[in-house]
C-alpha positions in Angstrom: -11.5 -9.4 -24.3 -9.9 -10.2 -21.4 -8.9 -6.8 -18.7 -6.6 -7.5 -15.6 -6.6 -4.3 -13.6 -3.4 -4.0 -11.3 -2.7 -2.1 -8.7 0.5 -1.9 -7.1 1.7 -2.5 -3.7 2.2 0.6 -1.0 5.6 0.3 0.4 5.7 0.4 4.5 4.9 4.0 4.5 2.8 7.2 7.0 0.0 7.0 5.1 0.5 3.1 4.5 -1.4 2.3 7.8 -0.1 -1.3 7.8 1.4 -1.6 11.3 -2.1 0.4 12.3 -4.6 -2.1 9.9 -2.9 -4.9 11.6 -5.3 -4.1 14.8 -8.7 -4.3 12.9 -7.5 -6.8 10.2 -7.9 -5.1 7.4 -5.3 -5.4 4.1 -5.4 -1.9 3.1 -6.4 1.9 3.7 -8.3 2.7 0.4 -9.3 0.8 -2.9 -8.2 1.5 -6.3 -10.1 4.5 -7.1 -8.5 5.8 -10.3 -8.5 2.2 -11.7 -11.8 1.4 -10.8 -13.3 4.8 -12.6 -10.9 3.5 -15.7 -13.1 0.0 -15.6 -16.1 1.5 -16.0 -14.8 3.3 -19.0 -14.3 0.4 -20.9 -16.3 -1.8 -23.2 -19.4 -3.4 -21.4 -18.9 -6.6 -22.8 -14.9 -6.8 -21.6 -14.7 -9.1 -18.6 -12.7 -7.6 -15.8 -11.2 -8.2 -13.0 -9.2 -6.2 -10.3 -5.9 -7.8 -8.9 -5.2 -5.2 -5.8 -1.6 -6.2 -5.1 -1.8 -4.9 -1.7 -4.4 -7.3 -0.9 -4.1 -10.5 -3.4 -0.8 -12.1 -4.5 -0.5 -11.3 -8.4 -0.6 -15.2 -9.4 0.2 -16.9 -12.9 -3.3 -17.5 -13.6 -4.4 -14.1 -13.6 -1.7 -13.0 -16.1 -2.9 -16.5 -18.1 -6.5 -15.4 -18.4 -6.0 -12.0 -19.6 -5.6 -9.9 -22.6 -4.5 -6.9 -21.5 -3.3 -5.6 -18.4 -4.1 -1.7 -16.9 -2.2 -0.5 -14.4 -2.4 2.6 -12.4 0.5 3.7 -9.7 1.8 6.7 -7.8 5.3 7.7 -7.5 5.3 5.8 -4.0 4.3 2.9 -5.9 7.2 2.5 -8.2 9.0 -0.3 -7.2 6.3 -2.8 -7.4 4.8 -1.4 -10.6 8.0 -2.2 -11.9 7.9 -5.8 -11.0 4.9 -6.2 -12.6 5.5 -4.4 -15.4 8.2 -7.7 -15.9 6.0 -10.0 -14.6 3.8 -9.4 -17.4 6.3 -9.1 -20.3 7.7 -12.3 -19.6 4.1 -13.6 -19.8 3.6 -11.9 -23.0 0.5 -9.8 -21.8 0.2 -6.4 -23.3 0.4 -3.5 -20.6 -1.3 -0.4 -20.7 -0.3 2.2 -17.8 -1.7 5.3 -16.7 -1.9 7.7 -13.3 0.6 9.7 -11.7 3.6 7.9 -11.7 3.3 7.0 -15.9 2.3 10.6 -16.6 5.8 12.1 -15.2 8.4 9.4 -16.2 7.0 7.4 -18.9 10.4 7.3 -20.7 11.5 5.2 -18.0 9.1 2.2 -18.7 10.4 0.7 -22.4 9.0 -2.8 -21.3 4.9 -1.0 -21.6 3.5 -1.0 -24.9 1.0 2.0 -24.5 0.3 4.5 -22.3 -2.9 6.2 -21.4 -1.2 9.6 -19.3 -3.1 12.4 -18.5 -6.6 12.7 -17.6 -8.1 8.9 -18.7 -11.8 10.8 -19.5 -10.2 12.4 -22.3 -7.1 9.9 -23.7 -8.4 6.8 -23.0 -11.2 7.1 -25.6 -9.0 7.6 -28.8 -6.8 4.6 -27.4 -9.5 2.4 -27.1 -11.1 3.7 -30.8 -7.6 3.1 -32.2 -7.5 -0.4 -30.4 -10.4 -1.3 -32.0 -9.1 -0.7 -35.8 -6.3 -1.9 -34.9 -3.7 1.2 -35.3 -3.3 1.9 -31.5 -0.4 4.0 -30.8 2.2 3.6 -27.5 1.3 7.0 -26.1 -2.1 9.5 -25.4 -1.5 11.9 -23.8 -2.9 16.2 -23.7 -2.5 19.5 -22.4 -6.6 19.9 -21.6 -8.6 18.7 -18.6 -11.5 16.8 -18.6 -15.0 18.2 -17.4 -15.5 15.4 -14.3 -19.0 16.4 -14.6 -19.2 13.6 -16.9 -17.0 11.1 -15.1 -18.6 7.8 -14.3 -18.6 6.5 -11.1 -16.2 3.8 -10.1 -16.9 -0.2 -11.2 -17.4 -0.7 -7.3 -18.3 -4.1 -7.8 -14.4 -5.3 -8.8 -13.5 -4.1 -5.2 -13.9 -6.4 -1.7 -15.0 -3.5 0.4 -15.0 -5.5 3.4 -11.1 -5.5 2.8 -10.5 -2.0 3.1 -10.6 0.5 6.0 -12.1 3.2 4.3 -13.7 4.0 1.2 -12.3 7.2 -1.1 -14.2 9.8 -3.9 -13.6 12.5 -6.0 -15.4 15.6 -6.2 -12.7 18.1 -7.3 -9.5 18.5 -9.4 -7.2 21.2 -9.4 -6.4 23.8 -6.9 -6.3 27.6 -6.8 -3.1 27.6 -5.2 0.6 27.2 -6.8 2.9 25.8 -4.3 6.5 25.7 -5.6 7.0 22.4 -4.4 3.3 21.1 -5.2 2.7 19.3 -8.3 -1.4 19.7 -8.5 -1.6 22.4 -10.6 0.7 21.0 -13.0 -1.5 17.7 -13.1 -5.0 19.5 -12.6 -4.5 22.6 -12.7 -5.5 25.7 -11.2 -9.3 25.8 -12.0 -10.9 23.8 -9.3 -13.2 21.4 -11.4 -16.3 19.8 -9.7 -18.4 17.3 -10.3 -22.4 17.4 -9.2 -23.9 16.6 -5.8 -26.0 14.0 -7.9 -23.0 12.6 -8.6 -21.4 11.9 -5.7 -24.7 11.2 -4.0 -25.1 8.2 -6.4 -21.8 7.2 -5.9 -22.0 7.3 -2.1 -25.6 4.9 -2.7 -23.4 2.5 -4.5 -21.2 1.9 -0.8 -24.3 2.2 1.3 -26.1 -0.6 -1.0 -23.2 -2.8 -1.0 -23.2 -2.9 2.8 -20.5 0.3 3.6 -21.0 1.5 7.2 -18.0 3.4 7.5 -15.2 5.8 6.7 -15.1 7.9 3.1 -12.2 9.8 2.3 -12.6 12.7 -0.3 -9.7 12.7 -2.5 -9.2 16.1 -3.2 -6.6 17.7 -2.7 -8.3 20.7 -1.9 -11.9 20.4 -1.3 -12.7 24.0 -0.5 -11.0 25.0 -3.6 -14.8 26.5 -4.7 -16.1 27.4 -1.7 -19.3 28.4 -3.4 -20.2 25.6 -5.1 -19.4 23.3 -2.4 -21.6 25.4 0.3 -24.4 26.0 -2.4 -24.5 22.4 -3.8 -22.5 19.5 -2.0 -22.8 20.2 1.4 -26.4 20.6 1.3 -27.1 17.1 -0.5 -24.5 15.7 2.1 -26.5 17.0 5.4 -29.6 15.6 3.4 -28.6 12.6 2.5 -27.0 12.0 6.1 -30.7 12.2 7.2 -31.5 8.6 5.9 -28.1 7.3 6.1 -26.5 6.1 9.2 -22.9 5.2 9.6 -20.7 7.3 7.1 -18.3 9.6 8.5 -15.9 11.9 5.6 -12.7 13.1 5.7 -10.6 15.3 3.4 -8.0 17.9 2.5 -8.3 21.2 2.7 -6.4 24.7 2.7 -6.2 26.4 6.2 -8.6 29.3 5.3 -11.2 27.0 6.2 -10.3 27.8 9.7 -12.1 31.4 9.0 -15.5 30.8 7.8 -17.4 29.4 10.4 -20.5 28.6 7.9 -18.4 26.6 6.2 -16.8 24.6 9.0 -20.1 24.3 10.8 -21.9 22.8 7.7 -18.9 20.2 6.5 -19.8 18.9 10.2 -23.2 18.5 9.4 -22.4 16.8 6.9 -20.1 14.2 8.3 -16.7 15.2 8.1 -14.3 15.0 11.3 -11.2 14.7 9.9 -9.2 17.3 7.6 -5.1 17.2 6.1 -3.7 20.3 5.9 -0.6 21.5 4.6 0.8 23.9 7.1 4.4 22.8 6.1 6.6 25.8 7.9 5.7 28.4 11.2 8.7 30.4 9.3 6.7 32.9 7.0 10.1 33.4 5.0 10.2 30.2 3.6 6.5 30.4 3.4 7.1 33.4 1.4 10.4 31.4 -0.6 7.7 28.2 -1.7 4.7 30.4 -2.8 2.9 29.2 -0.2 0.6 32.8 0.3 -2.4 31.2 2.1 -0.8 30.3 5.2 1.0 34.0 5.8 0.2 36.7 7.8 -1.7 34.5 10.4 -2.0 32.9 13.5 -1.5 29.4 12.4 -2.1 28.0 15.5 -5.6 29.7 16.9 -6.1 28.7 13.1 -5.9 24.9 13.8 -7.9 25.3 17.3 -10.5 27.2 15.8 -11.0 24.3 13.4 -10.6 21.7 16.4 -13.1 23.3 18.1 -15.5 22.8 15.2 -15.6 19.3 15.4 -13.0 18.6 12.9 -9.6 17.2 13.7 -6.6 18.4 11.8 -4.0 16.6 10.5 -1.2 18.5 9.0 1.8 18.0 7.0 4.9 19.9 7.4 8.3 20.6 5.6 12.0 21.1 6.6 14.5 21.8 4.1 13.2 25.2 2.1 16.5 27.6 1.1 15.9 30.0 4.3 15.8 27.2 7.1 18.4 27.6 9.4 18.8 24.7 12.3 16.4 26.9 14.2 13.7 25.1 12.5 13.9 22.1 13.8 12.9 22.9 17.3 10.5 25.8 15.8 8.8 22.8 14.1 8.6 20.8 17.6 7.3 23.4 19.2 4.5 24.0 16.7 3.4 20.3 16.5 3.2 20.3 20.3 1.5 23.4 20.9 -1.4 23.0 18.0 -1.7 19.4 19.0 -2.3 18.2 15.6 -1.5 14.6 16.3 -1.0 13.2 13.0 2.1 15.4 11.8 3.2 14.4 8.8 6.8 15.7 8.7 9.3 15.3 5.6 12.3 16.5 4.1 11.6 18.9 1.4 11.4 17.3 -2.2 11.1 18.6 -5.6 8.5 16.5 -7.9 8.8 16.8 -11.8 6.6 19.3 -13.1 6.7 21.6 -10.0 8.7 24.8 -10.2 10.9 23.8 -7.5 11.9 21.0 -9.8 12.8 23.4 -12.7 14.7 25.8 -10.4 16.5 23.5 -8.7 17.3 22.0 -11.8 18.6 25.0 -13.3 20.6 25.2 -9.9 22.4 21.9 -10.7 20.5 21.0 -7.9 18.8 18.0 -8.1 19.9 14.4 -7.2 17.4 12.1 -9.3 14.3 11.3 -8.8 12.1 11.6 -5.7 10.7 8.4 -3.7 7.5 10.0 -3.3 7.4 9.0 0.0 6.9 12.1 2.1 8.0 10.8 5.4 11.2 8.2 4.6 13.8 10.8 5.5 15.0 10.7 1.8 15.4 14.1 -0.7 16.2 14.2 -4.0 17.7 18.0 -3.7 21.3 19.3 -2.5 19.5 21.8 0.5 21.4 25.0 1.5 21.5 24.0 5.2 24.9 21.5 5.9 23.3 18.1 5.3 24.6 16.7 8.8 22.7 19.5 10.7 20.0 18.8 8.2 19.7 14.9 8.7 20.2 15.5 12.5 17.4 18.0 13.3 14.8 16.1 11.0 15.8 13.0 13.2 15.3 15.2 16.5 11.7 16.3 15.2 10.7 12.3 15.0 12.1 11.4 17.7 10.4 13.9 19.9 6.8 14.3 18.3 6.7 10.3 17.8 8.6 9.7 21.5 5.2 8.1 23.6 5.2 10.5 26.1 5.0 13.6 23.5 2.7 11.8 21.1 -0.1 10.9 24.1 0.7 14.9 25.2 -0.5 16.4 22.0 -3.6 13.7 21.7 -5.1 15.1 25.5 -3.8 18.5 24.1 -6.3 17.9 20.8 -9.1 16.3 23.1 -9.4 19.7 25.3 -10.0 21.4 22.1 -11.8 19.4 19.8 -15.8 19.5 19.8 -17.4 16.0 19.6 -18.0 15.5 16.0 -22.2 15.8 15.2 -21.9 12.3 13.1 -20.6 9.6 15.5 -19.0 6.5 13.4 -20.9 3.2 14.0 -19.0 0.9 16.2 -18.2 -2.5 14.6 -16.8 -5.8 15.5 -13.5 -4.4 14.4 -13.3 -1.6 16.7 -13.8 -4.3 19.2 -11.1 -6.3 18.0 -8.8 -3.4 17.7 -9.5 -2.2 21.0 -8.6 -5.7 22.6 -5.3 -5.8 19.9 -4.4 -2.3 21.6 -5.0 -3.5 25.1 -2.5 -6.4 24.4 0.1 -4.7 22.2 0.0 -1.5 23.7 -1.6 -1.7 27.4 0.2 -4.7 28.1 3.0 -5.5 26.1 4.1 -1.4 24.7 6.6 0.7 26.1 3.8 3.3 26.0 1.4 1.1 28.2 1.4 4.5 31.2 0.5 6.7 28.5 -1.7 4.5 26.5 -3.9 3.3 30.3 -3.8 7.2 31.2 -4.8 8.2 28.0 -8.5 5.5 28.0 -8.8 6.3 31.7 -8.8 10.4 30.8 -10.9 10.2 28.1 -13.5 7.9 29.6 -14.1 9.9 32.6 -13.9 13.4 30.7 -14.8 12.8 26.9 -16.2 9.7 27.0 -17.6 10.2 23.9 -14.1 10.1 21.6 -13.1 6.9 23.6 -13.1 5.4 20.2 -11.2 7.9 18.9 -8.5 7.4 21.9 -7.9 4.2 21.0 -7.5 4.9 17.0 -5.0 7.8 17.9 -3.3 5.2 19.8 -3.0 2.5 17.3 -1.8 5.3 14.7 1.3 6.5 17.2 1.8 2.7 17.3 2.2 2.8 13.5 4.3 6.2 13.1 6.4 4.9 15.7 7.2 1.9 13.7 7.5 3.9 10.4 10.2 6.2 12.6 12.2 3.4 13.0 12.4 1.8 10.3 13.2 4.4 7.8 14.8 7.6 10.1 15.7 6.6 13.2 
């Protein structure tokens, strides 16, 4: 049996990167992850191969050779799934889907002759049982979740590493948290599942061995969702295994609790993270309050995120406009947030309501709701009817980009981070491509940019005052580069 495993292309999104991967020449931010962990679940002796759209043109051959295709997509990815989804009909190859985007809105896929939805450790089994004798159904789906304890570890091989700018893994799923607007918990969730330090330890020896000196993102969307487990087992293994392994920095997601325990912070350094998303999403604690968004009330959110700068860990955040108690006060109250915490990488978006999510079943009940949402979180679109008049509501979200994005603001809050922010204990190893993207920034941005003051006074500062994130200057810089191209294109 012949498997081709597809993976959809990223439109030009935030967390797309592409304008930004143009400097080091890379194709994409993170392989296939999901898919990858689904072809090691199947039958040894089925050949595979991996088609990663955003990388390799989907040709004729490749839907020739196989059998069956599996494909995986998010939301975001929905357009180009759909294309394929044709693409392979009119070659006659049977489709199986799965992931995020499959789970929610199956019923809008006729052309897919089964679907795997839900967790893939516990409904892709029975498919693949019932394939075999020849009775399999169109769709597996359940209510339970999987133990991950007994996930294998992703068919690495399929992947070109060297392709990608950073590697991801899993060790959690769920989240303790229920966010009205969040649709975790309704995937996941709320039991924060984990899998073992051996496992992820094996998995990060499968990079190292095949030559990864670089970047690992941790998928979770919450990774200090068991705080006890995490300082008691993983952390410990990571620090260890850092010992004997040079050249592998982490990042991740976390809630912004983290920002009180100081054991915690201090040892995720240790082990190698310098990076964390959080979702601050509103300074306004009513319509923190409105979106069940508890963790973040009743604080100082701002010592919060400098308190976790000064750990060694950068913060980037995302934020929300568009929650029933804004007024057009946010809009500046937002501004003045992103400025002050210097969180560079400030994710802002209109509110939208994912299926699943509570907001989703309010808003419907409401009469609401205008369809389905892009899943992109930063393309000025919403697929709700907000309280707030929608020209004052399109207007200020414009204002926030344009300000936080605007050169002269974006450099501000990147000297604002670097007078915080303790050099991280786990320096990345510097590789041809830095070097290449430092002399793409020079040109594109130095030279030829309208930000070429900021971007010289920027390397100039940090050379002679922090030398030591100079690489980190110059990444910050390539990533305004991108947001600023994003801005444009979509919002402004």
């Amino acid at each position: 049996m012949n498997i081709l495993l597809i993976y959809p292309e990223f439109p030009d999104t935030f967390w797309s990167f592409k304008h930004a991967l143009k400097f080091i020449r890379k194709k994409a931010s993170f392989p296939p992850l999901g898919l990858l962990t689904v072809a090691t679940m199947l039958p040894t002796e089925w050949t595979k191969r991996l088609v990663d759209v955003n990388m390799t043109k989907l040709s004729d051959k490749y839907l020739e050779w196989a059998d069956y295709v599996f494909i995986s997509s998010m939301v975001i990815q929905r357009a180009s799934a759909q294309q394929i989804i044709k693409r392979c009909k009119e070659a006659g190859v049977n489709i199986v889907a799965g992931g995020p985007l499959f789970t929610s809105e199956h019923e809008q896929f006729k052309d897919v002759d089964h679907f795997v939805l839900n967790e893939a450790e516990l409904t892709l089994p029975p498919f693949l049982e019932d394939l075999k004798n020849g009775c399999a159904k169109r769709t597996y789906t359940t209510p339970q979740f999987a133990n991950i304890r007994e996930t294998p570890a992703p068919l690495w091989e399929l992947a070109d590493l060297n392709r990608y700018a950073s590697m991801s893994i899993q060790y959690t799923r769920g989240c303790p948290y229920q966010c009205e607007f969040c649709d975790v918990t309704a995937l996941f969730g709320r039991r924060t599942r984990t899998k073992t330090a051996e496992q992820i330890i094996a998995e990060l020896d499968t990079f190292y061995n095949l030559g990864w000196r670089g970047n690992v993102f941790f998928v979770d969307d919450n990774l200090i969702g068991n705080k006890k487990t995490l300082k008691k087992e993983l952390l410990p293994a990571l620090i260890k295994w850092q010992s004997d392994h040079a050249g592998i920095t982490f990042n991740t997601e976390v809630s912004i609790n983290l920002a009180k325990d100081e054991p915690l912070m201090h040892m995720m350094s240790e082990a190698g993270f310098n990076t964390v998303f959080v979702g601050i999403e509103t300074p306004d604690t009513v319509s923190l309050t409105e979106c069940g968004k508890k963790q973040n009330k009743n604080r100082d959110l701002v010592e919060d995120v400098r308190r976790i700068q000064r750990a060694g860990l950068q913060v980037q955040a995302g934020f929300i406009v568009g929650f029933d108690n804004d007024t057009p006060s946010i809009f500046q109250r937002q501004i003045d947030f992103i400025q002050k915490s210097g969180i560079v990488t400030a994710m802002v978006g209109l509110l939208q309501a994912p299926s699943g999510t509570k907001l989703y079943e309010r808003l419907k009940r409401e009469g609401r709701l205008l369809g389905r949402m892009t899943g992109d979180n930063a393309d000025g679109s919403t697929n709700i009817i907000p309280n707030m008049d929608p020209d004052i509501f399109r207007e200020g979200y414009k204002r926030i980009l344009r300000h936080i994005y605007s050169p002269e603001n974006y450099y501000q809050r990147i000297m604002t981070l670097f007078k915080e922010y303790k050099s991280p204990k786990i320096k990345a190893r510097i590789k041809f491509e830095h070097i290449v993207g430092l002399l793409c920034s020079i040109c594109r941005l130095g030279i030829l940019g309208k930000e070429r003051v900021q971007f010289w006074n920027l390397l100039f500062w940090t050379y002679f005052n922090r030398r030591e994130l100079f690489p980190l200057a110059v990444t910050l810089a390539i990533y305004g580069y991108h947001f600023r191209k994003i801005s444009e294109l979509h919002i402004l």
